[in-house]
HTML snippet that shows the backbone in 3Dmol.js (N, CA, C, O; Angstrom):
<script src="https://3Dmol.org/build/3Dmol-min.js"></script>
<div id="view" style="width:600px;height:400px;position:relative"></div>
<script>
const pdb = `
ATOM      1  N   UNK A   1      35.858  -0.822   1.548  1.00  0.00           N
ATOM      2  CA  UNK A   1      35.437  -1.581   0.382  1.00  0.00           C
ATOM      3  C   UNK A   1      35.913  -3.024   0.572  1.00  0.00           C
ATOM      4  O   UNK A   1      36.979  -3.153   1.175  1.00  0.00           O
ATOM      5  N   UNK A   2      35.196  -4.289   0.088  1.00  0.00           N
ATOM      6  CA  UNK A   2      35.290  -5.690   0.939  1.00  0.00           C
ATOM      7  C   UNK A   2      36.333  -5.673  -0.510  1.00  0.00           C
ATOM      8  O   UNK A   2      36.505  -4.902  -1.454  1.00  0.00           O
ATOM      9  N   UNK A   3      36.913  -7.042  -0.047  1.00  0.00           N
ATOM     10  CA  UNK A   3      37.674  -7.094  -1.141  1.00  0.00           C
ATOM     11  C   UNK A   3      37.296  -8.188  -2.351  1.00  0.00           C
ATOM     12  O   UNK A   3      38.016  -8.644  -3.240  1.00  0.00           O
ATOM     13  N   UNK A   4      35.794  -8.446  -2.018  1.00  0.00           N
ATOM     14  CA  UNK A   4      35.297  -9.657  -3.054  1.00  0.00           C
ATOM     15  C   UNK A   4      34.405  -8.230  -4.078  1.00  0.00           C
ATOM     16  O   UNK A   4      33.875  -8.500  -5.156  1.00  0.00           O
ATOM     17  N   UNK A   5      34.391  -6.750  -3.480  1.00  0.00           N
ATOM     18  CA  UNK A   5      33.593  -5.766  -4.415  1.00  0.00           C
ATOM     19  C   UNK A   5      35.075  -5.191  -5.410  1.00  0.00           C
ATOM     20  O   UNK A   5      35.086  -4.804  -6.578  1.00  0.00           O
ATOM     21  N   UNK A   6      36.029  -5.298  -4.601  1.00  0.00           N
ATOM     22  CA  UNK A   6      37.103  -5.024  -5.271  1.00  0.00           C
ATOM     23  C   UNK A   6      37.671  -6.030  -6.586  1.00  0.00           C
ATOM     24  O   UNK A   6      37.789  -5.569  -7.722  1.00  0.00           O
ATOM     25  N   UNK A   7      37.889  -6.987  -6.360  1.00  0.00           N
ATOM     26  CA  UNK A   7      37.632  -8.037  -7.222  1.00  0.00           C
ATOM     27  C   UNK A   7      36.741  -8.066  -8.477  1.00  0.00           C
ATOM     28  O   UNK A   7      37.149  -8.167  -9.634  1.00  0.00           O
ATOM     29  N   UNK A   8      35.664  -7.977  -8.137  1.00  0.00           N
ATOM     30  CA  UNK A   8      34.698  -7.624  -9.180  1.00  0.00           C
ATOM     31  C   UNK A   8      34.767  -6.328  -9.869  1.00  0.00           C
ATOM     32  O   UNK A   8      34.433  -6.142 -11.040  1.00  0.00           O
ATOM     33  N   UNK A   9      35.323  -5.259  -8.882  1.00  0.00           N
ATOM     34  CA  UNK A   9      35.119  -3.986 -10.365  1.00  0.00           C
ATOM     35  C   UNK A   9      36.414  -4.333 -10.962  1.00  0.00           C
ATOM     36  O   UNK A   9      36.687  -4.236 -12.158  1.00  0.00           O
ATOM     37  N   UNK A  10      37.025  -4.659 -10.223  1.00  0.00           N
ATOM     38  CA  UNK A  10      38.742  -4.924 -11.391  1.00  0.00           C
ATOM     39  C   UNK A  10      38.496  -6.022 -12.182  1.00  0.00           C
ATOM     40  O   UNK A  10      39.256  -5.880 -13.140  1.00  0.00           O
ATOM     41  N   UNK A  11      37.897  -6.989 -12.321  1.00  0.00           N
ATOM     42  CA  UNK A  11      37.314  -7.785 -13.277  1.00  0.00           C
ATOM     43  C   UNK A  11      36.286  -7.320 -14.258  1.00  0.00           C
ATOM     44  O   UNK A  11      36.283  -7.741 -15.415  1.00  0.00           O
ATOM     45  N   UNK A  12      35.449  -6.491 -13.828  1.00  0.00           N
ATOM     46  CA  UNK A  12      34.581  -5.300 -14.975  1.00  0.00           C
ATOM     47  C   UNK A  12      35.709  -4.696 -15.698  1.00  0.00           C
ATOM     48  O   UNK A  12      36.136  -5.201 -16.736  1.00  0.00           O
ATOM     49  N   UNK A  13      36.060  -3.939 -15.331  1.00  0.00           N
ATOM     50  CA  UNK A  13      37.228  -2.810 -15.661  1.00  0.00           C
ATOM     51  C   UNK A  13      38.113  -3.493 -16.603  1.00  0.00           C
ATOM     52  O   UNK A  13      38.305  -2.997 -17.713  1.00  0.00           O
ATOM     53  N   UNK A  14      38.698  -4.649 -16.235  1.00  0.00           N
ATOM     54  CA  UNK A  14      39.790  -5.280 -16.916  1.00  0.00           C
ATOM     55  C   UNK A  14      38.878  -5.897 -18.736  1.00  0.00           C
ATOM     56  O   UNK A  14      39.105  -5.631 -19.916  1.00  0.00           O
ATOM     57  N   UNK A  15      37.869  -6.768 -18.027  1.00  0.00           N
ATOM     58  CA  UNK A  15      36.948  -7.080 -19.323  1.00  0.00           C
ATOM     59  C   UNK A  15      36.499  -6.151 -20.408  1.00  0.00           C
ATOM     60  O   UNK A  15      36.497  -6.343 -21.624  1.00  0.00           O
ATOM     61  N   UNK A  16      36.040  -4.885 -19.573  1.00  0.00           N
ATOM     62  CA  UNK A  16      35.513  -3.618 -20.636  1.00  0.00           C
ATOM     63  C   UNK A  16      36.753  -3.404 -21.480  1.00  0.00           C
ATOM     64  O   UNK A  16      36.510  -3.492 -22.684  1.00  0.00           O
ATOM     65  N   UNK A  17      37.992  -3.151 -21.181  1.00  0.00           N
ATOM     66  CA  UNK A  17      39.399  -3.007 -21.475  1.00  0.00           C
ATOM     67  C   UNK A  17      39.502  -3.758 -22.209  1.00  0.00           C
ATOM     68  O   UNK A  17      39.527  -3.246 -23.329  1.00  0.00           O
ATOM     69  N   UNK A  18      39.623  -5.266 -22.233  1.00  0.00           N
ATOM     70  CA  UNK A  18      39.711  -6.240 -23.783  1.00  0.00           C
ATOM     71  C   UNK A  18      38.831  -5.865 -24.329  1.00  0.00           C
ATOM     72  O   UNK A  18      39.076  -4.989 -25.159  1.00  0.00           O
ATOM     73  N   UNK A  19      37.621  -6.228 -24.198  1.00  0.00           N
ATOM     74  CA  UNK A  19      36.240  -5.780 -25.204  1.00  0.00           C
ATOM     75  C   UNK A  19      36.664  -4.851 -26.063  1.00  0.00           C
ATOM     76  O   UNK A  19      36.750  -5.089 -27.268  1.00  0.00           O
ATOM     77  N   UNK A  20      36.970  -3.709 -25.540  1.00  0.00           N
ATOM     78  CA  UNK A  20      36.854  -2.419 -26.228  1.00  0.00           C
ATOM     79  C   UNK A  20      38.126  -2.948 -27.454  1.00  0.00           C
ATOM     80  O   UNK A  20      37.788  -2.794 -28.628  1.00  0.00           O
ATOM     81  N   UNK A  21      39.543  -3.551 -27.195  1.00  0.00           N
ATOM     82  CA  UNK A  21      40.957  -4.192 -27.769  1.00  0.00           C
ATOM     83  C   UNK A  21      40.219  -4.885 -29.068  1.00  0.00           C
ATOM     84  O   UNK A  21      40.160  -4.286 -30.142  1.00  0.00           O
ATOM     85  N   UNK A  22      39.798  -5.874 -28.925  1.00  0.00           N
ATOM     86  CA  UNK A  22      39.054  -6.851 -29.344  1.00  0.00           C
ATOM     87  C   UNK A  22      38.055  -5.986 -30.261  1.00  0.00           C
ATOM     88  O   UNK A  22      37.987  -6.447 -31.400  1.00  0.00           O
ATOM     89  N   UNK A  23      37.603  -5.334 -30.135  1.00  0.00           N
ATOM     90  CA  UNK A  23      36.374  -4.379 -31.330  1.00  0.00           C
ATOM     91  C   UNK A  23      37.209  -3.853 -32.053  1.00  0.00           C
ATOM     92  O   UNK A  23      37.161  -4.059 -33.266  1.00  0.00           O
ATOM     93  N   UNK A  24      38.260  -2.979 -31.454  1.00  0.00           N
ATOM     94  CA  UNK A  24      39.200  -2.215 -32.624  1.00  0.00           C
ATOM     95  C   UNK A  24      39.930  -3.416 -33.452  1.00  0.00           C
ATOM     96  O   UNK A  24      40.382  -3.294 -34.590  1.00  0.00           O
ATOM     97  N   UNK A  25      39.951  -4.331 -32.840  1.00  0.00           N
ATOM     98  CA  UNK A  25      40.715  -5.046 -33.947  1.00  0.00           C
ATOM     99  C   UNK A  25      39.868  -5.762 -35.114  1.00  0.00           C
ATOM    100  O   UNK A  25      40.358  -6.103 -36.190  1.00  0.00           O
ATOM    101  N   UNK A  26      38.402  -5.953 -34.706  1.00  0.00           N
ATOM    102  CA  UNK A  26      37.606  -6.784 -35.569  1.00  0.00           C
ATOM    103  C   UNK A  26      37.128  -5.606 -36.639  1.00  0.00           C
ATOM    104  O   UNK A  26      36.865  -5.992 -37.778  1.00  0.00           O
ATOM    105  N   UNK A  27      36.986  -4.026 -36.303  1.00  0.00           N
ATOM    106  CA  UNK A  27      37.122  -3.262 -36.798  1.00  0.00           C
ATOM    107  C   UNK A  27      38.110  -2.923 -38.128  1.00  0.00           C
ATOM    108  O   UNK A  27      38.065  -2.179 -39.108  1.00  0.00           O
ATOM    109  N   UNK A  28      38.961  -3.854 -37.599  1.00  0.00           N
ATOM    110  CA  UNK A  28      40.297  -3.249 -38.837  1.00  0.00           C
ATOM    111  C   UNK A  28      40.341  -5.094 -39.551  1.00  0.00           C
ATOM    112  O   UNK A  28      41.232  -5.452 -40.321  1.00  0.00           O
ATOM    113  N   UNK A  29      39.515  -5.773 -39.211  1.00  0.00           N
ATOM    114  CA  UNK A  29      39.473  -6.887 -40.246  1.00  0.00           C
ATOM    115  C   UNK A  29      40.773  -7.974 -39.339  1.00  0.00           C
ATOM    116  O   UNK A  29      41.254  -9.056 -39.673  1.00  0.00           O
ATOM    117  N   UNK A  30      40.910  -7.488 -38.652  1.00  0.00           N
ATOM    118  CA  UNK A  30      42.410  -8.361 -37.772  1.00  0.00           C
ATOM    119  C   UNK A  30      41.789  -9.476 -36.830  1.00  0.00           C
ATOM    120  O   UNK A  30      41.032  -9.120 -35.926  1.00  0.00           O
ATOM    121  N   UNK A  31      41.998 -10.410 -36.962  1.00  0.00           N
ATOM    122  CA  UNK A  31      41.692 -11.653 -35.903  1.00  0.00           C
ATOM    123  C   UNK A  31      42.472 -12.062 -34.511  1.00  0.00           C
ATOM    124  O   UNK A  31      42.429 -13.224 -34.107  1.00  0.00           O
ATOM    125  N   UNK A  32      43.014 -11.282 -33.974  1.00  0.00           N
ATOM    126  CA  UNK A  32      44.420 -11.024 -32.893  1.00  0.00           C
ATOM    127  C   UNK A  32      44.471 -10.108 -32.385  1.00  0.00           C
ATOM    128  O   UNK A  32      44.568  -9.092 -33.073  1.00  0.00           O
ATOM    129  N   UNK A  33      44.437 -10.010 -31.104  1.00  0.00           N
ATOM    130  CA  UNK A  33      44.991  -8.558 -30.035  1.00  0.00           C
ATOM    131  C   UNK A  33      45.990  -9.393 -29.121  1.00  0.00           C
ATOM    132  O   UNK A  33      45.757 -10.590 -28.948  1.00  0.00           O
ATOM    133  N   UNK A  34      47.230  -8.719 -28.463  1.00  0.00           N
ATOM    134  CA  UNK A  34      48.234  -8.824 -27.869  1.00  0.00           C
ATOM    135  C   UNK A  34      47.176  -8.033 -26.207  1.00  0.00           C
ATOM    136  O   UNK A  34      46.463  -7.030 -26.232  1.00  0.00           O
ATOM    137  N   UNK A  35      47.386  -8.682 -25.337  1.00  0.00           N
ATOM    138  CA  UNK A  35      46.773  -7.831 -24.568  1.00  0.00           C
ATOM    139  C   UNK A  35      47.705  -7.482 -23.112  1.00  0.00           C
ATOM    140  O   UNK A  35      48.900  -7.770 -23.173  1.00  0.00           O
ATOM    141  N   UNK A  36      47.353  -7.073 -22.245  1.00  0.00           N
ATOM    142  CA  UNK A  36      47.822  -6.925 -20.946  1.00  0.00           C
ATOM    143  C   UNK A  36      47.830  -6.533 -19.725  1.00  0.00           C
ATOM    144  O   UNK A  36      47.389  -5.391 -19.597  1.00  0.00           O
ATOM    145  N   UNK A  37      48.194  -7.087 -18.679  1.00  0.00           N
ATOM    146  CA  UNK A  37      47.161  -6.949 -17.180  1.00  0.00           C
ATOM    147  C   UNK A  37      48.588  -5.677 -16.800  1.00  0.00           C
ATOM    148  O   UNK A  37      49.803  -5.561 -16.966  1.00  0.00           O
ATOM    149  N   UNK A  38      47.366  -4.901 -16.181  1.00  0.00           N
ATOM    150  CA  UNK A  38      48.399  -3.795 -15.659  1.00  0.00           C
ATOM    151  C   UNK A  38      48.249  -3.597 -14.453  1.00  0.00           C
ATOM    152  O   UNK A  38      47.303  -4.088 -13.837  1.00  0.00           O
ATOM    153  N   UNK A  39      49.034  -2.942 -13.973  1.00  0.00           N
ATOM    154  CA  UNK A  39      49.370  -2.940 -12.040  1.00  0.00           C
ATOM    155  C   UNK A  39      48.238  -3.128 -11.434  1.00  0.00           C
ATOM    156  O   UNK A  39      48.333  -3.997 -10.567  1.00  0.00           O
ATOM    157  N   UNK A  40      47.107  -2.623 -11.545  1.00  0.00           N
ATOM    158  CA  UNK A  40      46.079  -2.097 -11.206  1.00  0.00           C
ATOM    159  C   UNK A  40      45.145  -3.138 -10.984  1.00  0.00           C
ATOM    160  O   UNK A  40      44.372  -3.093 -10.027  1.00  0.00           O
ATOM    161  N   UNK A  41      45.159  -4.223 -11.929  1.00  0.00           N
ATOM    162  CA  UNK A  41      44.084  -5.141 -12.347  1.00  0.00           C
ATOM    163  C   UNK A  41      44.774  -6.232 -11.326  1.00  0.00           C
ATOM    164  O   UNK A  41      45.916  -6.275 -10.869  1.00  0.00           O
ATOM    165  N   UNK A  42      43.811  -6.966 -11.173  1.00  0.00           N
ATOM    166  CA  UNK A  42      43.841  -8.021  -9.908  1.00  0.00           C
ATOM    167  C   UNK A  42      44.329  -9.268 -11.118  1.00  0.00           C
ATOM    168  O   UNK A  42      43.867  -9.443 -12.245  1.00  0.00           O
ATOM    169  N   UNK A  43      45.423 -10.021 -10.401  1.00  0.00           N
ATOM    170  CA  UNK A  43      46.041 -11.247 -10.779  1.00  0.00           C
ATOM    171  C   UNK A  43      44.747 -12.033 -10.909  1.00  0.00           C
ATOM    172  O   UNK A  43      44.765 -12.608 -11.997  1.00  0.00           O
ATOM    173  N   UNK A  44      43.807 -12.247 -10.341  1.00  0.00           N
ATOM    174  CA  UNK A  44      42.833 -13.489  -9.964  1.00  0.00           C
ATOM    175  C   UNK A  44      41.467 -13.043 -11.254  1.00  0.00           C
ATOM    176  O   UNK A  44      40.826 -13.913 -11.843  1.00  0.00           O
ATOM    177  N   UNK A  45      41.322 -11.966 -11.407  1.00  0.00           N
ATOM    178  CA  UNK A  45      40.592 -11.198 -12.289  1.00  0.00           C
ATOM    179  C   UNK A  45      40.857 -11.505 -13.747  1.00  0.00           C
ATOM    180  O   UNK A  45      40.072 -11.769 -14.657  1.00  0.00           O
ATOM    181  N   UNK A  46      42.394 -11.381 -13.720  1.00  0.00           N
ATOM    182  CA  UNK A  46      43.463 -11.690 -15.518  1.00  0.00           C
ATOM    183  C   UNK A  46      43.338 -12.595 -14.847  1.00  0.00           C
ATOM    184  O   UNK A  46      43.370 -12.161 -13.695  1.00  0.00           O
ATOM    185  N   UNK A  47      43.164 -13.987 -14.833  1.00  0.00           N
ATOM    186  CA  UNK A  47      43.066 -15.468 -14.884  1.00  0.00           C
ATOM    187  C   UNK A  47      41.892 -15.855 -15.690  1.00  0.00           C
ATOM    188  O   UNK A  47      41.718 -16.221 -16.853  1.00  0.00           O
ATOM    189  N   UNK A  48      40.990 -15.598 -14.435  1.00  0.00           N
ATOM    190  CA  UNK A  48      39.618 -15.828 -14.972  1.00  0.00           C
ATOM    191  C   UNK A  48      39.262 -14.823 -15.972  1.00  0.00           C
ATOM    192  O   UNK A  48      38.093 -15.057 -16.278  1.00  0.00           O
ATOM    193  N   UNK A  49      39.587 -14.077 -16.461  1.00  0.00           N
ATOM    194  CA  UNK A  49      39.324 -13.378 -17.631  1.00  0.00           C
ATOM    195  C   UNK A  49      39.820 -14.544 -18.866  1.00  0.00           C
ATOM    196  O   UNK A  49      38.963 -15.149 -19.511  1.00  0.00           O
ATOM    197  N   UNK A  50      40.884 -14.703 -19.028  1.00  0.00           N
ATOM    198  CA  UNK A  50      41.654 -15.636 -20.052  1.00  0.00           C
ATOM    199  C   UNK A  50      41.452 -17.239 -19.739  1.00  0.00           C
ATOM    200  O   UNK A  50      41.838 -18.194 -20.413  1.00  0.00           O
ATOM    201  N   UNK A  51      40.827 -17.227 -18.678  1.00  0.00           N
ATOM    202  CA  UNK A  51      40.322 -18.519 -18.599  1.00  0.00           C
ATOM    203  C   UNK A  51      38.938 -18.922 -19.670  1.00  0.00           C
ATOM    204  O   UNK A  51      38.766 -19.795 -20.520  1.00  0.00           O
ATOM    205  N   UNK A  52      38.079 -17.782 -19.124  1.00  0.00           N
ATOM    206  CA  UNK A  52      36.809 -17.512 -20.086  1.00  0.00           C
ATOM    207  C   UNK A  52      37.397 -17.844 -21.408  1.00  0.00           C
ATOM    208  O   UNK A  52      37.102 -18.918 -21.933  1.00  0.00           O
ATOM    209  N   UNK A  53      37.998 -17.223 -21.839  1.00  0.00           N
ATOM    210  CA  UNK A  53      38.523 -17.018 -23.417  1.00  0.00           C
ATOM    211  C   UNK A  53      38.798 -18.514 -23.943  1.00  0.00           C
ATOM    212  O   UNK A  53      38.232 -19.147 -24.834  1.00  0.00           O
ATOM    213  N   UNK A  54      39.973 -18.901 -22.994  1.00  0.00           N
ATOM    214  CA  UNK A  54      40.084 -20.453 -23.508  1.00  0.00           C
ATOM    215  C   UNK A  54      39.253 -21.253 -23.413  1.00  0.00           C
ATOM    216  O   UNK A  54      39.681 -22.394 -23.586  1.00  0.00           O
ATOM    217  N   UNK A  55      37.939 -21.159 -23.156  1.00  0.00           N
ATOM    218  CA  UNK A  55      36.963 -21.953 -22.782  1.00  0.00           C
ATOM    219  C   UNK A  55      36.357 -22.269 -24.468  1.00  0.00           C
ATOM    220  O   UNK A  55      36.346 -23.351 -25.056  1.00  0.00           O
ATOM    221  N   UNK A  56      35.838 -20.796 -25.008  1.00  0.00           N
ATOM    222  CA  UNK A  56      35.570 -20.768 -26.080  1.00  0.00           C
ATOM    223  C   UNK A  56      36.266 -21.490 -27.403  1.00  0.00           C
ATOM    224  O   UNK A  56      37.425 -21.248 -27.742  1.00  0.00           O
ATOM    225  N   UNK A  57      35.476 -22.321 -28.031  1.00  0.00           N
ATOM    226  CA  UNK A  57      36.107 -23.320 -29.682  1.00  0.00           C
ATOM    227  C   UNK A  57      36.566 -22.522 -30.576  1.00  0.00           C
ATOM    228  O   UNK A  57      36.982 -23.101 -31.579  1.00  0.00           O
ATOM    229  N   UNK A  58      36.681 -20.846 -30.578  1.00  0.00           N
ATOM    230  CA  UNK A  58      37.030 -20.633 -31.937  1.00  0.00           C
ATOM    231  C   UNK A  58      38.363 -19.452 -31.251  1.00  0.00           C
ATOM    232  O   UNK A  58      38.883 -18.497 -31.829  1.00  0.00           O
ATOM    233  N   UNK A  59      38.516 -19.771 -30.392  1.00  0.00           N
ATOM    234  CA  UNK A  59      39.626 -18.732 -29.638  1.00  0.00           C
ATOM    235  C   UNK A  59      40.772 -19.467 -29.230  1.00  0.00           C
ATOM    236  O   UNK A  59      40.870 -20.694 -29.223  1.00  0.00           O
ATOM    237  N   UNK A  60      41.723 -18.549 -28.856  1.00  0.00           N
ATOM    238  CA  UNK A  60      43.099 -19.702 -28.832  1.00  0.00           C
ATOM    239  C   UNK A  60      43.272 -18.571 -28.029  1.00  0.00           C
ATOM    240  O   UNK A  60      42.719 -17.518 -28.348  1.00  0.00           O
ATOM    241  N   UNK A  61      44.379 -18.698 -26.437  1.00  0.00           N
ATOM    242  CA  UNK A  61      45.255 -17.841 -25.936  1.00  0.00           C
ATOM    243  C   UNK A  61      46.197 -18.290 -25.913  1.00  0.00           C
ATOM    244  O   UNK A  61      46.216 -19.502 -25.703  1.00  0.00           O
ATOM    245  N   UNK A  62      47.381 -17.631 -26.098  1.00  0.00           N
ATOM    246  CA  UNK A  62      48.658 -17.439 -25.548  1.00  0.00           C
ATOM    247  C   UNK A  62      49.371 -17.018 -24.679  1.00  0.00           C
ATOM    248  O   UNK A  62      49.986 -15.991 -24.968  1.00  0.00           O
ATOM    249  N   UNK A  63      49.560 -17.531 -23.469  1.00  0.00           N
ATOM    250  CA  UNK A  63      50.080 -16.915 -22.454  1.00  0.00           C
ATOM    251  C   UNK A  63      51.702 -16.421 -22.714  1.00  0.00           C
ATOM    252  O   UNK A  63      52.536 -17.222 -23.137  1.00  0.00           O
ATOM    253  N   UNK A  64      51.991 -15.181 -22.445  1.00  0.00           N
ATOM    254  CA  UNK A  64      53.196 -14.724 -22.776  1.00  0.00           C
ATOM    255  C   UNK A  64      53.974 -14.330 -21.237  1.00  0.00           C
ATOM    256  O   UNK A  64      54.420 -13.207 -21.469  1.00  0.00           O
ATOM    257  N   UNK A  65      54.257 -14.588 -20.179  1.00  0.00           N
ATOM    258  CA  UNK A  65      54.543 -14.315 -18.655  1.00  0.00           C
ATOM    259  C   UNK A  65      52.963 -14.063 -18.315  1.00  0.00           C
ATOM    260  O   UNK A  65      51.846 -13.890 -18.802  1.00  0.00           O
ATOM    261  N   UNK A  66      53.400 -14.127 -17.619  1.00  0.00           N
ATOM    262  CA  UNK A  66      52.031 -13.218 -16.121  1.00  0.00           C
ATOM    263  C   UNK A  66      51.190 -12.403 -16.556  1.00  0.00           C
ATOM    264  O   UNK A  66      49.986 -12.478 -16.315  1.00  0.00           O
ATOM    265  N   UNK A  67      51.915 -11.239 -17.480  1.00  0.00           N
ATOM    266  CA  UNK A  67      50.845 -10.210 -17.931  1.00  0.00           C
ATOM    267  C   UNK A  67      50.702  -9.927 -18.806  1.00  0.00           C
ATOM    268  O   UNK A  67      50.212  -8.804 -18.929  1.00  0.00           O
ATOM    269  N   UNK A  68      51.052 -10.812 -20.203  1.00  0.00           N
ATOM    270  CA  UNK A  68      50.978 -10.705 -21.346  1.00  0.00           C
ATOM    271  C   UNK A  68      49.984 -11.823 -21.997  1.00  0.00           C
ATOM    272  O   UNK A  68      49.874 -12.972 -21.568  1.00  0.00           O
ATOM    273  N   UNK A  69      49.272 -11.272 -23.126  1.00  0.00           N
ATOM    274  CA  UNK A  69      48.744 -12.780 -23.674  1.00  0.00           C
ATOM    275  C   UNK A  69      48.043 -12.206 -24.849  1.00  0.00           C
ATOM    276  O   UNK A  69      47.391 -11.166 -24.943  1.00  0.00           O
ATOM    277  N   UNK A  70      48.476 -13.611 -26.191  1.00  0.00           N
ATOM    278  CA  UNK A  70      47.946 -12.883 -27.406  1.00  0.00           C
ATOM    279  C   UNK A  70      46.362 -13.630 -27.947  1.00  0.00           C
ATOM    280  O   UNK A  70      46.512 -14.646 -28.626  1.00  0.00           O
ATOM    281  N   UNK A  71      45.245 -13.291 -27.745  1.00  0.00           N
ATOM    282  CA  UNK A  71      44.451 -14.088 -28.066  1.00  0.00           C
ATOM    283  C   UNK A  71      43.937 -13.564 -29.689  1.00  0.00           C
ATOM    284  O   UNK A  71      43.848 -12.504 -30.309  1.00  0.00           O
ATOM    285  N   UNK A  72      43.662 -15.096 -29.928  1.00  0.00           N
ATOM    286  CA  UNK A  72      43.404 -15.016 -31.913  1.00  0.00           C
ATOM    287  C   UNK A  72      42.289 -15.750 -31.747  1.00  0.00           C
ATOM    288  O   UNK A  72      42.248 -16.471 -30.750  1.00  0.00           O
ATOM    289  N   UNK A  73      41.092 -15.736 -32.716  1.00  0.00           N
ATOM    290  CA  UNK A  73      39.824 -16.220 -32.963  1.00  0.00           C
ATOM    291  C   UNK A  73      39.950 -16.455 -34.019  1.00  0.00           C
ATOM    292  O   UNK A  73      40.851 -15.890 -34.639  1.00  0.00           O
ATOM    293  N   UNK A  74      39.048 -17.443 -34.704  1.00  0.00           N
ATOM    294  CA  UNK A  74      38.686 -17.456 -36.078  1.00  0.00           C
ATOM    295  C   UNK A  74      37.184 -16.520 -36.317  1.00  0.00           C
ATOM    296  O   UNK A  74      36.162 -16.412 -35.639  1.00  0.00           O
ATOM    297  N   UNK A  75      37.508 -16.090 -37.274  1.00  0.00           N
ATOM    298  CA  UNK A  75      36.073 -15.038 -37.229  1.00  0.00           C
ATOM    299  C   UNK A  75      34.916 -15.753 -37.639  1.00  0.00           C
ATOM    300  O   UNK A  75      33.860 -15.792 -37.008  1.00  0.00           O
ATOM    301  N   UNK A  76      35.190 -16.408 -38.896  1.00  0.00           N
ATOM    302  CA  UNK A  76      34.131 -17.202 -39.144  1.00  0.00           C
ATOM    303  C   UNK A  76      33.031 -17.849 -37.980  1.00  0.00           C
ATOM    304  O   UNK A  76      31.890 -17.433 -37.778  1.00  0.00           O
ATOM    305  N   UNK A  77      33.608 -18.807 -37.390  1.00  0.00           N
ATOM    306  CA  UNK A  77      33.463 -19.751 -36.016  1.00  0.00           C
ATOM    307  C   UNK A  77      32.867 -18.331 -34.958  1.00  0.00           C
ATOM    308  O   UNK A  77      31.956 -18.365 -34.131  1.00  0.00           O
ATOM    309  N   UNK A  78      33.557 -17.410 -35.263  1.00  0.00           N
ATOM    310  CA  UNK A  78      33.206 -16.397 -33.857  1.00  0.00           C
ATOM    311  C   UNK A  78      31.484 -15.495 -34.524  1.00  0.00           C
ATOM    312  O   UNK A  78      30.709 -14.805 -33.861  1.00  0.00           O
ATOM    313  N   UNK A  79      31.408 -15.829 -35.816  1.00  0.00           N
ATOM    314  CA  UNK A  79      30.159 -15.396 -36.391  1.00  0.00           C
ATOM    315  C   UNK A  79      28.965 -15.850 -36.126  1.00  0.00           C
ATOM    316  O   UNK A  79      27.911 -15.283 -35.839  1.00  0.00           O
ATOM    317  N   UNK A  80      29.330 -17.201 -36.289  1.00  0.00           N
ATOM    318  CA  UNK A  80      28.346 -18.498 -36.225  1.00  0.00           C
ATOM    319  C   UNK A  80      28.006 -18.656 -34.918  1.00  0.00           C
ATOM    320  O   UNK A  80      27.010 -19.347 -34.705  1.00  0.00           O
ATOM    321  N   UNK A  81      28.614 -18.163 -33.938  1.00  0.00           N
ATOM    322  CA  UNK A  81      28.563 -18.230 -32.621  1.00  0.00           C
ATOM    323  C   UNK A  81      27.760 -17.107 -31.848  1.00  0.00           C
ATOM    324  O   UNK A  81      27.328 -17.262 -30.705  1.00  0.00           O
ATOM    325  N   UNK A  82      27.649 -16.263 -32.405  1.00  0.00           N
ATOM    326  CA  UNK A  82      27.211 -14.893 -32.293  1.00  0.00           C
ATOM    327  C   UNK A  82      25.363 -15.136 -32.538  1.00  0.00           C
ATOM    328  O   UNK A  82      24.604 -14.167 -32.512  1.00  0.00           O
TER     329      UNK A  82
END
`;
const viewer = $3Dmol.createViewer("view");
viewer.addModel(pdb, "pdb");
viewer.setStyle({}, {cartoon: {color: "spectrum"}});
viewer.zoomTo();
viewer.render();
</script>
């Protein structure tokens, strides 16, 4: 397996993983998930994952070390955007 296919499913994998974080929380009315890269998931994958995020105007991350990070949205802004 090359390691640019490896890359990419651990970047699927890792994304489906917030997504899914991120629904349960908009689910419960909460604007915030605490999230985190685990052994498994490629360093370069959690970058550009939370890179994406900060890109977006109604999202804020927090980097907490290496493998922690709390991202908050405004929902409103994340409606209008939708």
């Amino acid at each position: 397996m090359s390691a640019q296919f490896k890359a990419a499913a651990s970047y699927q994998k890792l994304t489906k993983r917030i997504q899914q974080q991120i629904a349960r929380a908009r689910d419960r009315e909460q604007y915030s998930v605490t999230v985190y890269r685990f052994d498994d998931d490629s360093p370069e994958a959690w970058d550009r994952l939370l890179m994406e995020f900060e890109e977006l105007d109604y999202v804020s991350v927090f980097r907490v070390g290496v493998a922690e990070a709390k991202i908050t949205w405004n929902a409103a802004e994340a409606e209008a955007a939708s």
